[in-house]
ROVEX-705121 format. One record per residue (C-alpha): residue number from 1; residue in one letter; y, z, x. Coordinates in steps of 0.1 Angstrom, whole numbers. Each point is the difference from the previous one (the first is absolute). Example, Ala and Ser with C-alpha at 12.3 -4.5 7.8 and 13.67 -1.06 7.14 Angstrom:
ROVEX-705121
<atom num="1" residu="A" py="-45" pz="78" px="123"/>
<atom num="2" residu="S" py="34" pz="-7" px="14"/>
END
This chain:
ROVEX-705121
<atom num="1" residu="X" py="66" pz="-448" px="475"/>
<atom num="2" residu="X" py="0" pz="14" px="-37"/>
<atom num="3" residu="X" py="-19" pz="36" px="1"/>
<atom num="4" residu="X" py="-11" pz="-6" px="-37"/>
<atom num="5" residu="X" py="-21" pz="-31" px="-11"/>
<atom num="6" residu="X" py="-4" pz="-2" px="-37"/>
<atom num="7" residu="X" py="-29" pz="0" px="-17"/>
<atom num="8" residu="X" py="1" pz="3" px="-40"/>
<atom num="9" residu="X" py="-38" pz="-2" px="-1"/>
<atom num="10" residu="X" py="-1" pz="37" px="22"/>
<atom num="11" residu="X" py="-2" pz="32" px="-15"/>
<atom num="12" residu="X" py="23" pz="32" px="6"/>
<atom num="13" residu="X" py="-21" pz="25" px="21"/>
<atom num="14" residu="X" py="26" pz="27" px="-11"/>
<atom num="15" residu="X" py="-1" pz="-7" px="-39"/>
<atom num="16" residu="X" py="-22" pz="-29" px="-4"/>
<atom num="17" residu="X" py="25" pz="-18" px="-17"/>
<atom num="18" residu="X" py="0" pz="-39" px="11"/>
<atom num="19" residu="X" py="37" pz="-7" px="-10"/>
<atom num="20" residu="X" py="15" pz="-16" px="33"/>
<atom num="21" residu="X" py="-28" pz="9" px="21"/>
<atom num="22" residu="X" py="3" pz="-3" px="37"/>
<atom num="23" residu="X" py="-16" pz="11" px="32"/>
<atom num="24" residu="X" py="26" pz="21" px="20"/>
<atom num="25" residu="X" py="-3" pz="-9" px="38"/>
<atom num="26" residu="X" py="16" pz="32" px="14"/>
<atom num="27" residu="X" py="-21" pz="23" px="-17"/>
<atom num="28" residu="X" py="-29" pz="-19" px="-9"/>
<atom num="29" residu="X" py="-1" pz="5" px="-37"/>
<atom num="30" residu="X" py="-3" pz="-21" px="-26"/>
<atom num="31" residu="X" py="26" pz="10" px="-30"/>
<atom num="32" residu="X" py="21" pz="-11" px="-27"/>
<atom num="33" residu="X" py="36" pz="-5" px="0"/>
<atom num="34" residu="X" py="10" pz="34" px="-10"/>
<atom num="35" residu="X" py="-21" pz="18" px="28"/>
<atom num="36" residu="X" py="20" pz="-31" px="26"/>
<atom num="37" residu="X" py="28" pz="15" px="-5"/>
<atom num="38" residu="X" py="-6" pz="35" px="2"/>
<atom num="39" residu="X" py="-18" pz="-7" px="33"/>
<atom num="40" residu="X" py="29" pz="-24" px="7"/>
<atom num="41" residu="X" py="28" pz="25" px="-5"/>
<atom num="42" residu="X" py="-20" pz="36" px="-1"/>
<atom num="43" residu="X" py="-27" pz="-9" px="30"/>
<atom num="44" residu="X" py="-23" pz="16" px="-23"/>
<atom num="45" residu="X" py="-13" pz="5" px="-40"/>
<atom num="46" residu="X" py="22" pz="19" px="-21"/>
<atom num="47" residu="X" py="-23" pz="8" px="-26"/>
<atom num="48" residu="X" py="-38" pz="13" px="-1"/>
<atom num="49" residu="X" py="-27" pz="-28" px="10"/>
<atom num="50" residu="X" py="-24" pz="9" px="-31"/>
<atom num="51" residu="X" py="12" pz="-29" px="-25"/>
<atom num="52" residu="X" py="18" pz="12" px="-31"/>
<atom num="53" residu="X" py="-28" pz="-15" px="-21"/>
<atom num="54" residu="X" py="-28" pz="23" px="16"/>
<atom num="55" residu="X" py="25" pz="32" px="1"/>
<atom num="56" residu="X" py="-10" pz="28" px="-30"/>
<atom num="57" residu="X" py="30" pz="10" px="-24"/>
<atom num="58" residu="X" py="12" pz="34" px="18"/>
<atom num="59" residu="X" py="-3" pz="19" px="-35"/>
<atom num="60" residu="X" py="-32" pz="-13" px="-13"/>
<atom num="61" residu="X" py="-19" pz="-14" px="23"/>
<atom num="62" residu="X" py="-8" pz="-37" px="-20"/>
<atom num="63" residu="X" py="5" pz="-28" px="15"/>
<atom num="64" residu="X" py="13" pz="-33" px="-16"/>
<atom num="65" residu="X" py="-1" pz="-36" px="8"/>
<atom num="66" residu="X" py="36" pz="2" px="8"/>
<atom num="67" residu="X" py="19" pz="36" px="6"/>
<atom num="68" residu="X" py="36" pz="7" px="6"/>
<atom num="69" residu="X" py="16" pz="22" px="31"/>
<atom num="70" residu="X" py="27" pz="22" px="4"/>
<atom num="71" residu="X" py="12" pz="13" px="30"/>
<atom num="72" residu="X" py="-27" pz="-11" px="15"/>
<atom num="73" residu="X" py="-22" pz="16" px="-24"/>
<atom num="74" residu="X" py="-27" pz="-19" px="-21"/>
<atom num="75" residu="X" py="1" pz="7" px="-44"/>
<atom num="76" residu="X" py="-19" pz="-18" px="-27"/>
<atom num="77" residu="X" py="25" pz="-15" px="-24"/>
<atom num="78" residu="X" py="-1" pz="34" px="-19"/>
<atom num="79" residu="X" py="10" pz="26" px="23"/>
<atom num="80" residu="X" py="18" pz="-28" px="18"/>
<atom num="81" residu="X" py="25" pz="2" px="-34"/>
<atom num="82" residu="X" py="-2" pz="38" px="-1"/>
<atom num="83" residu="X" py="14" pz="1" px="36"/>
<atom num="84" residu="X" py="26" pz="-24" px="-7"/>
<atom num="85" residu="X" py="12" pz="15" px="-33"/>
<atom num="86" residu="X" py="-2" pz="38" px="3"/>
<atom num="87" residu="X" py="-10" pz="7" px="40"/>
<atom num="88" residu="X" py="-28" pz="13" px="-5"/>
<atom num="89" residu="X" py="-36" pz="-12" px="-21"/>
<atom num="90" residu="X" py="-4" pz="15" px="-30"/>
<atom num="91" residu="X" py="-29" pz="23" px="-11"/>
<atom num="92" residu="X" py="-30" pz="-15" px="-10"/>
<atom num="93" residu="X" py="-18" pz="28" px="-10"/>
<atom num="94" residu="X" py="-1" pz="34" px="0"/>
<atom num="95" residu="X" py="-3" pz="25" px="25"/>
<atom num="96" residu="X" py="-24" pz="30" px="-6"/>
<atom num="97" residu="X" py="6" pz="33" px="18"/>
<atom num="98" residu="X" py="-33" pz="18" px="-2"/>
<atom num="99" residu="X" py="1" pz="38" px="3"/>
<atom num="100" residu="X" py="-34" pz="26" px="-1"/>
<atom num="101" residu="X" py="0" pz="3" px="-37"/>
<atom num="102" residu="X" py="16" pz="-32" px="-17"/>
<atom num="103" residu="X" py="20" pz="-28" px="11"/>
<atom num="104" residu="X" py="37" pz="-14" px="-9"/>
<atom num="105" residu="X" py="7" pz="-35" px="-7"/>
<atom num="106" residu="X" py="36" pz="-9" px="11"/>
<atom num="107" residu="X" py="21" pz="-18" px="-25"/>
<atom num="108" residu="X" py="26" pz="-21" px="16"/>
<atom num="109" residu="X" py="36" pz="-14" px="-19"/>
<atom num="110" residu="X" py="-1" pz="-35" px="1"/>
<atom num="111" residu="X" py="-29" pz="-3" px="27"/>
<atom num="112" residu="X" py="27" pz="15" px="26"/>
<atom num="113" residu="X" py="5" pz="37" px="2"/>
<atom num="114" residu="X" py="-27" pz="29" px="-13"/>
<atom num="115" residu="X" py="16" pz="13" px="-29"/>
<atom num="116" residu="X" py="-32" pz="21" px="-15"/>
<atom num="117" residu="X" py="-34" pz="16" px="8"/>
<atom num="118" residu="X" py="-29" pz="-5" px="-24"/>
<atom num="119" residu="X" py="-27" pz="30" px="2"/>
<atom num="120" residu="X" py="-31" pz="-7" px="-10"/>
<atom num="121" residu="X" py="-39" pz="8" px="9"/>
<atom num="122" residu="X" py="-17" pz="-17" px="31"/>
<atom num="123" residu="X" py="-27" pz="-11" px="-16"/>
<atom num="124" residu="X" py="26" pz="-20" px="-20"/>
<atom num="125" residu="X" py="12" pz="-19" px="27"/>
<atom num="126" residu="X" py="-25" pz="-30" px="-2"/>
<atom num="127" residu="X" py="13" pz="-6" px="-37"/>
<atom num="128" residu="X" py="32" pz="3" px="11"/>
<atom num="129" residu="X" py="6" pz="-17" px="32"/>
<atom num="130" residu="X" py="-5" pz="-39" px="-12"/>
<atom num="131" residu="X" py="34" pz="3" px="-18"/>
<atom num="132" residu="X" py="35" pz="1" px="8"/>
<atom num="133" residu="X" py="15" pz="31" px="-17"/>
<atom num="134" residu="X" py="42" pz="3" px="-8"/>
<atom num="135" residu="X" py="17" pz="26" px="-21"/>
<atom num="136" residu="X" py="9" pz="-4" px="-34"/>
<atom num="137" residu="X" py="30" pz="4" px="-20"/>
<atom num="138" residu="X" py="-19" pz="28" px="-20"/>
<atom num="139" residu="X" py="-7" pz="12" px="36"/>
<atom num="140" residu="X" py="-39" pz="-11" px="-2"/>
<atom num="141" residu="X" py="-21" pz="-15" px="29"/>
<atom num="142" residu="X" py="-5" pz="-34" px="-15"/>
<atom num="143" residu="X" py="-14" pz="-35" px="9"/>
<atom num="144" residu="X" py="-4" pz="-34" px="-13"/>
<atom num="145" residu="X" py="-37" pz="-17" px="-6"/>
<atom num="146" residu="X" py="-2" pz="-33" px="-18"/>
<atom num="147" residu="X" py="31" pz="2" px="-14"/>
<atom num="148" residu="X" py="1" pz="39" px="-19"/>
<atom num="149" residu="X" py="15" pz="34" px="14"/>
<atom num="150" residu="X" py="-27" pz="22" px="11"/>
<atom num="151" residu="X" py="4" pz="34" px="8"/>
<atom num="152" residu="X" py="-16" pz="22" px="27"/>
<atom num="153" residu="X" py="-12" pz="30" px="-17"/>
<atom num="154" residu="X" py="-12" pz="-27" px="-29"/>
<atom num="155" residu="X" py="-21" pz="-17" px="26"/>
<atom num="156" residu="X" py="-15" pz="33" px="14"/>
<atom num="157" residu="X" py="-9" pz="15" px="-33"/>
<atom num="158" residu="X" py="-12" pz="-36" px="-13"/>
<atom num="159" residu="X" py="19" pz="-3" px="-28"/>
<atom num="160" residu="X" py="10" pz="-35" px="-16"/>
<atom num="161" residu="X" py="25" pz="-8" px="-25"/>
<atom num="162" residu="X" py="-25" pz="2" px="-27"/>
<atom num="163" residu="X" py="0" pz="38" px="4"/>
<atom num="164" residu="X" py="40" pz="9" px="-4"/>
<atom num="165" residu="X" py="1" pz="-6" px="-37"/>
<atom num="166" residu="X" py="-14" pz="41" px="-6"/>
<atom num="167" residu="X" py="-6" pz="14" px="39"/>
<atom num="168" residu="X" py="21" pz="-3" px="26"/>
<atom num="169" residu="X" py="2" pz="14" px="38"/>
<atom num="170" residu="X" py="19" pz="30" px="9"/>
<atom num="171" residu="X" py="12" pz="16" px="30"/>
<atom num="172" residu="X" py="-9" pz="39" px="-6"/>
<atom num="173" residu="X" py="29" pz="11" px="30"/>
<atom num="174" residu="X" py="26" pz="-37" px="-14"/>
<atom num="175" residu="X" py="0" pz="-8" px="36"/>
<atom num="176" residu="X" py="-4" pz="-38" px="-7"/>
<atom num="177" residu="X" py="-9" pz="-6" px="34"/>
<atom num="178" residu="X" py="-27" pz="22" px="3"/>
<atom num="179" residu="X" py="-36" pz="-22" px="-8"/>
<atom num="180" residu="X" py="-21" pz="24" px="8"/>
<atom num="181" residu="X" py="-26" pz="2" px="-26"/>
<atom num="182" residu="X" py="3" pz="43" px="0"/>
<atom num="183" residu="X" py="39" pz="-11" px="-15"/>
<atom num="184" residu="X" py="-15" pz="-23" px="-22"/>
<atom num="185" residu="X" py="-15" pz="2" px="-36"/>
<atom num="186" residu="X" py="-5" pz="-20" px="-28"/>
<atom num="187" residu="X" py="20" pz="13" px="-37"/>
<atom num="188" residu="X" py="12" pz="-9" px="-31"/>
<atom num="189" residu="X" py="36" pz="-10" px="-6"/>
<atom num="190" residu="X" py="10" pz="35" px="-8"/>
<atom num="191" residu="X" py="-11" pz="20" px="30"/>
<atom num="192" residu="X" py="12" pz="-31" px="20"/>
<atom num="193" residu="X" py="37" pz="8" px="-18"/>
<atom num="194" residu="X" py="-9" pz="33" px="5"/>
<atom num="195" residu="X" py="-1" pz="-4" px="36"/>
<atom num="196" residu="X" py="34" pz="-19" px="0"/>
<atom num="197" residu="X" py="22" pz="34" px="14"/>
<atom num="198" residu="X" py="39" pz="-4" px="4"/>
<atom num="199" residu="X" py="20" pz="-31" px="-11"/>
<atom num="200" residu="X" py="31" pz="-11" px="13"/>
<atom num="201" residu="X" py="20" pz="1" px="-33"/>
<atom num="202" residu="X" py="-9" pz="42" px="0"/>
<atom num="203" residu="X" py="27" pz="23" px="-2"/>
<atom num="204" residu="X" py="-16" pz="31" px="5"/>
<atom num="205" residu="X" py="-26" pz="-7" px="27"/>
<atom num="206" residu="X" py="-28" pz="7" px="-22"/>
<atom num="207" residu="X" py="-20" pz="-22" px="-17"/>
<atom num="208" residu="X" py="0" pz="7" px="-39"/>
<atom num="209" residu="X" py="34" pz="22" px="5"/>
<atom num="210" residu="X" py="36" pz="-17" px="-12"/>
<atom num="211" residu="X" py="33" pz="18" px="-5"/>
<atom num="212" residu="X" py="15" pz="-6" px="-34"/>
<atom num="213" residu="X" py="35" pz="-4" px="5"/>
<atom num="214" residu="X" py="1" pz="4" px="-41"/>
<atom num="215" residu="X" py="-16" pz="34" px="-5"/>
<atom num="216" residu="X" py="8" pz="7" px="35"/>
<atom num="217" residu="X" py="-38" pz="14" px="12"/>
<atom num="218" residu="X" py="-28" pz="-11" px="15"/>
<atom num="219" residu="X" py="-22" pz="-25" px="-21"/>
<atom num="220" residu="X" py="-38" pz="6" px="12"/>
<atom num="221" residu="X" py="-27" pz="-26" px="-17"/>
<atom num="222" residu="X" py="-28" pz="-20" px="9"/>
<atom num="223" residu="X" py="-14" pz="-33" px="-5"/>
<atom num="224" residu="X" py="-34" pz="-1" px="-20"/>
<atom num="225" residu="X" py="-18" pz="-38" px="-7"/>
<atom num="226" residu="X" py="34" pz="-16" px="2"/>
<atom num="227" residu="X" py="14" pz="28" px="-22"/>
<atom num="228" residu="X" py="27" pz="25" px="10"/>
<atom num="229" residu="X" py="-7" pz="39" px="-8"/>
<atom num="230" residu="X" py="30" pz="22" px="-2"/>
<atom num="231" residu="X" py="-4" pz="31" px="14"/>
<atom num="232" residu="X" py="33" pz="18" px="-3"/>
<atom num="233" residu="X" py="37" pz="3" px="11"/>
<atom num="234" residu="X" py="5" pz="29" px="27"/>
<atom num="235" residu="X" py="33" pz="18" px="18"/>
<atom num="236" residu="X" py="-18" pz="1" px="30"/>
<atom num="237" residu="X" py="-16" pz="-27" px="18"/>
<atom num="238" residu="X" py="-28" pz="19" px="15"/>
<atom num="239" residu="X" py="-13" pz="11" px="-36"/>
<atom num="240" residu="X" py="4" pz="-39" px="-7"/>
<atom num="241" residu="X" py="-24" pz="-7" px="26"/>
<atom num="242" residu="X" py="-20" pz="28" px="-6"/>
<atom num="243" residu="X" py="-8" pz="-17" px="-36"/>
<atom num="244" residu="X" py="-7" pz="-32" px="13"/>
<atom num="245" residu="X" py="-28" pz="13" px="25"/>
<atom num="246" residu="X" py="-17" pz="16" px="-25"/>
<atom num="247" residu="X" py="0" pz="-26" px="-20"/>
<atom num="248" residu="X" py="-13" pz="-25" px="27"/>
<atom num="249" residu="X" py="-32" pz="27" px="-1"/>
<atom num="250" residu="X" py="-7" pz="-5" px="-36"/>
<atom num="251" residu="X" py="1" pz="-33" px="1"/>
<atom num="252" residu="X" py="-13" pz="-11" px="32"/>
<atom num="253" residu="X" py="-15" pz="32" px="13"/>
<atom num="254" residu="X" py="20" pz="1" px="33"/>
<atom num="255" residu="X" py="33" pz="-3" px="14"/>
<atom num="256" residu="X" py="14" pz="-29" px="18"/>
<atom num="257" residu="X" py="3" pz="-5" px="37"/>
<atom num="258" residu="X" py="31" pz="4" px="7"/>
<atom num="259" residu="X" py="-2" pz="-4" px="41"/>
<atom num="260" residu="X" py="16" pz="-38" px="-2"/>
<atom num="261" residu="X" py="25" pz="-18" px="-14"/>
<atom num="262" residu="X" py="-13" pz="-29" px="-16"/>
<atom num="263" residu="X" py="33" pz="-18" px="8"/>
<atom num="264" residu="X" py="10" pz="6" px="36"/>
<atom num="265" residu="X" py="-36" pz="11" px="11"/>
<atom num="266" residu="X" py="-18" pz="-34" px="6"/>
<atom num="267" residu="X" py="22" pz="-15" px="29"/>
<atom num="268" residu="X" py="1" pz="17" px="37"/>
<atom num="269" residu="X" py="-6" pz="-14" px="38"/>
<atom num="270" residu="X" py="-19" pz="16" px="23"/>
<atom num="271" residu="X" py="-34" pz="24" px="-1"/>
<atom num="272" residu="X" py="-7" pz="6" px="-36"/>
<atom num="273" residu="X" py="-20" pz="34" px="6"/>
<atom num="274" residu="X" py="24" pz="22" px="-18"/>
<atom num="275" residu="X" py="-1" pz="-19" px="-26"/>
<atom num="276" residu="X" py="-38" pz="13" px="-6"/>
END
């Protein structure tokens, strides 16, 4: 005598499904074709009894009206993709490390691996923490919002667009990743060039300081409302950059911060304390 009577009208009490449904005699189920067989061949269910429909995505919890599984393992159709492309889901937003006195936002490269630490204030974090943050080719904390480039230390000052055309935000220590409103302040065009330090194209490691292979000395000048002030030719390049600090006191009233590199500064791993 047959052990399985078939019955398309029953319904799978292993995954509810109704496709070949039969009532297994020896174990006194009622299943589906695929759970037959496994019971046929296995003598038991090779896969979790919750049906894939009702199973949570293992990343984000949701749960769809249809969900795929991999090794055993239930996704929505999103993470599902993730797995199968890269190994591993993506990052959907970003972690924040908070410490006693202000908190770091981890940027990641291409939603992988943490390539940069945002500092900013914890009472920023609520402003903060709807977005997904990534690192800019200018090395800013950036995100997108109906279609435009905002910028971190834009959103915590509350500056729009509107504003750039005469003041712009500058970082007082040019640590670009540090959003903490004591680094920030809010100046003119000039101060903000002011506060540019060391570019990549210097050849004397000071800003305002050139060697003139003509003459050559040491050129020192400065740059004034887009105009460029010529402060001398010196033998020595000390006295060069003697001349260019005391100008940078008549004009501006200070000398600049010269504790980063505004072109090697901005991207580092790991705690971001030293970089205070």
């Amino acid at each position: 005598m047959m052990d399985v009577l078939f019955n398309m009208k029953k319904i799978c009490e292993i995954c509810q499904s109704t496709y070949k449904a039969s009532y297994y005699k020896k174990y006194k189920l009622t299943v589906c074709n695929k759970h037959r067989l496994q019971l046929y061949f296995h003598g038991e269910i090779k896969e979790n009894k919750v049906p894939l429909k009702d199973q949570p995505c293992a990343i984000c919890g949701k749960i769809l009206k249809s969900m795929n599984s991999k090794n055993g393992i239930s996704y929505c159709h999103r993470h599902y993709y993730q797995i199968s492309k890269y190994g591993i889901p993506l990052v959907d937003k970003n972690k924040i490390d908070i410490k006693e006195d202000h908190a770091e936002i981890i940027l990641y490269e291409n939603r992988l691996t943490e390539i940069g630490r945002v500092l900013i204030d914890i009472d920023d974090i609520d402003k903060i923490k709807r977005f997904y943050w990534a690192l800019s080719a200018e090395n800013y904390a950036v995100t997108r919002f109906h279609g435009s480039t905002v910028f971190m230390h834009n959103l915590i000052l509350k500056i729009g667009t509107e504003n750039h055309l005469t003041m712009v935000p500058d970082h007082i220590n040019r640590n670009r990743l540090d959003n903490r409103k004591i680094n920030l302040r809010i100046v003119d065009r000039k101060t903000n060039g002011f506060n540019k330090g060391t570019q990549s194209n210097n050849t004397s490691g000071y800003p305002g300081v050139s060697f003139s292979k003509r003459s050559r000395k040491y050129r020192s000048y400065i740059k004034i409302n887009n105009k460029q002030i010529h402060l001398g030719y010196f033998h020595n390049i000390e006295d060069a950059i003697n001349a260019r600090k005391e100008a940078e006191i008549i004009y501006f009233g200070e000398i600049i911060n010269r504790e980063y590199d505004c072109n090697t500064v901005f991207k580092y791993k790991g705690n971001i304390e030293n970089a205070n």
